[in-house]
C-alpha positions in Angstrom: 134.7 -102.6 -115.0 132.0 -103.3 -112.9 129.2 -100.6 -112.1 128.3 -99.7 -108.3 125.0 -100.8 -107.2 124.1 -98.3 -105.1 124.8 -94.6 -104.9 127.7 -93.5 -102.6 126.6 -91.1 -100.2 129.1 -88.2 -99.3 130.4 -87.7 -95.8 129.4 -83.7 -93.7 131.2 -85.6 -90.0 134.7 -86.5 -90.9 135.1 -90.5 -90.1 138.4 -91.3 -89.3 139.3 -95.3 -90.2 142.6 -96.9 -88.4 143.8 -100.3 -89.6 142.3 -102.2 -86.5 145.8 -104.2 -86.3 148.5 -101.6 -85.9 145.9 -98.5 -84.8 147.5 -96.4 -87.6 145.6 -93.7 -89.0 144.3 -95.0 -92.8 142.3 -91.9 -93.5 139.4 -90.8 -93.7 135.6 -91.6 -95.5 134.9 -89.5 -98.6 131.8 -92.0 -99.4 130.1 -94.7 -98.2 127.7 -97.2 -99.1 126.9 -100.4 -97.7 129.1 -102.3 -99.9 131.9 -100.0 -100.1 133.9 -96.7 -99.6 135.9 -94.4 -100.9 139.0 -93.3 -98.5 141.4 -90.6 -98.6 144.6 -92.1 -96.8 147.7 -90.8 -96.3 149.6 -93.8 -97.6 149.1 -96.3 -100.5 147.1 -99.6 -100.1 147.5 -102.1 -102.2 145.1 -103.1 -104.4 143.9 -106.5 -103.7 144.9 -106.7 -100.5 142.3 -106.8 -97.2 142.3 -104.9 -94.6 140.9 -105.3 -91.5 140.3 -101.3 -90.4 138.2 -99.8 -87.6 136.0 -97.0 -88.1 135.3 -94.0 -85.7 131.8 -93.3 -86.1 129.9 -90.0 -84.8 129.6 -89.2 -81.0 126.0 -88.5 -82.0 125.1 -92.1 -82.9 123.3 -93.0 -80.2 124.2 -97.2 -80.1 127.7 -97.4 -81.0 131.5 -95.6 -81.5 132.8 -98.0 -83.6 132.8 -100.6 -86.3 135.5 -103.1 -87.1 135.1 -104.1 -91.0 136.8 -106.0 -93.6 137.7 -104.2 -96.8 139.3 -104.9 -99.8 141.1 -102.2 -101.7 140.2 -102.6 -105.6 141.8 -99.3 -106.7 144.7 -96.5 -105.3 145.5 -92.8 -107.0 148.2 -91.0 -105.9 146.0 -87.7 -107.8 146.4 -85.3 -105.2 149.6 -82.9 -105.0 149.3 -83.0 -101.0 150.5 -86.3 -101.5 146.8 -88.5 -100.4 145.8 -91.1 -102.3 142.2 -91.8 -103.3 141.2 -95.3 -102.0 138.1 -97.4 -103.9 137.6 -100.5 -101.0 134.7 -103.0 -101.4 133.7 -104.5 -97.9 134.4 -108.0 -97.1 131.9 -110.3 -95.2 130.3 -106.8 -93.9 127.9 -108.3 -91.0 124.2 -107.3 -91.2 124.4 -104.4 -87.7 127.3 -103.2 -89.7 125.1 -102.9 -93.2 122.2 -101.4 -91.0 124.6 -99.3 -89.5 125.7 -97.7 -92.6 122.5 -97.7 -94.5 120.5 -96.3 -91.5 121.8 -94.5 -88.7 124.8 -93.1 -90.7 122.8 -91.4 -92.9 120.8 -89.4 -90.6 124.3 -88.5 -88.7 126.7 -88.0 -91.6 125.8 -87.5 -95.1 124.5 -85.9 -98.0 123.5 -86.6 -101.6 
């Protein structure tokens, strides 16, 4: 199993994703880091499979209301008896205002330790 590099940090603004192709709602961010995130998402994802999903970020982020990433799914648990499913994704080809993005701005906006 490999071990995260960097500590998650928890979302206080929900962030809603979408899958960027059909506009569905994914879910939502539970944790973020640069290389990954953690969604709760109203369906299943396959693990494996890449998605290409846009973000919603914060109307209080001063540059920006969106990000279109790349993410891989490496994990899904159906754990929750509303019927959500956890979501581990590791980010695919993330570009570097993207990175900056989440390890920056996004962390004065939206989370805690």
């Amino acid at each position: 199993m490999e071990k995260r590099n960097k500590t998650r940090r928890h979302t206080i603004t929900p962030m809603r994703v979408y899958n960027a192709v059909s506009g569905e709602l994914t879910g939502r961010v539970e944790n973020i880091t640069a290389d990954g995130m953690k969604l709760i998402s109203t369906s299943s994802l396959e693990p494996g499979k890449t998605y290409t999903l846009r973000m919603e970020l914060p109307e209080s982020l001063p540059d920006r209301n969106k990000m279109i990433v790349r993410a891989r799914a490496v994990w899904c648990r159906n754990e929750d008896p509303f019927g959500f499913h956890d979501v581990g994704m590791e980010f695919v080809d993330l570009d570097e205002r993207d990175r900056e993005t989440i390890e920056r701005p996004l962390t004065h906006y939206l989370f805690q330790d």
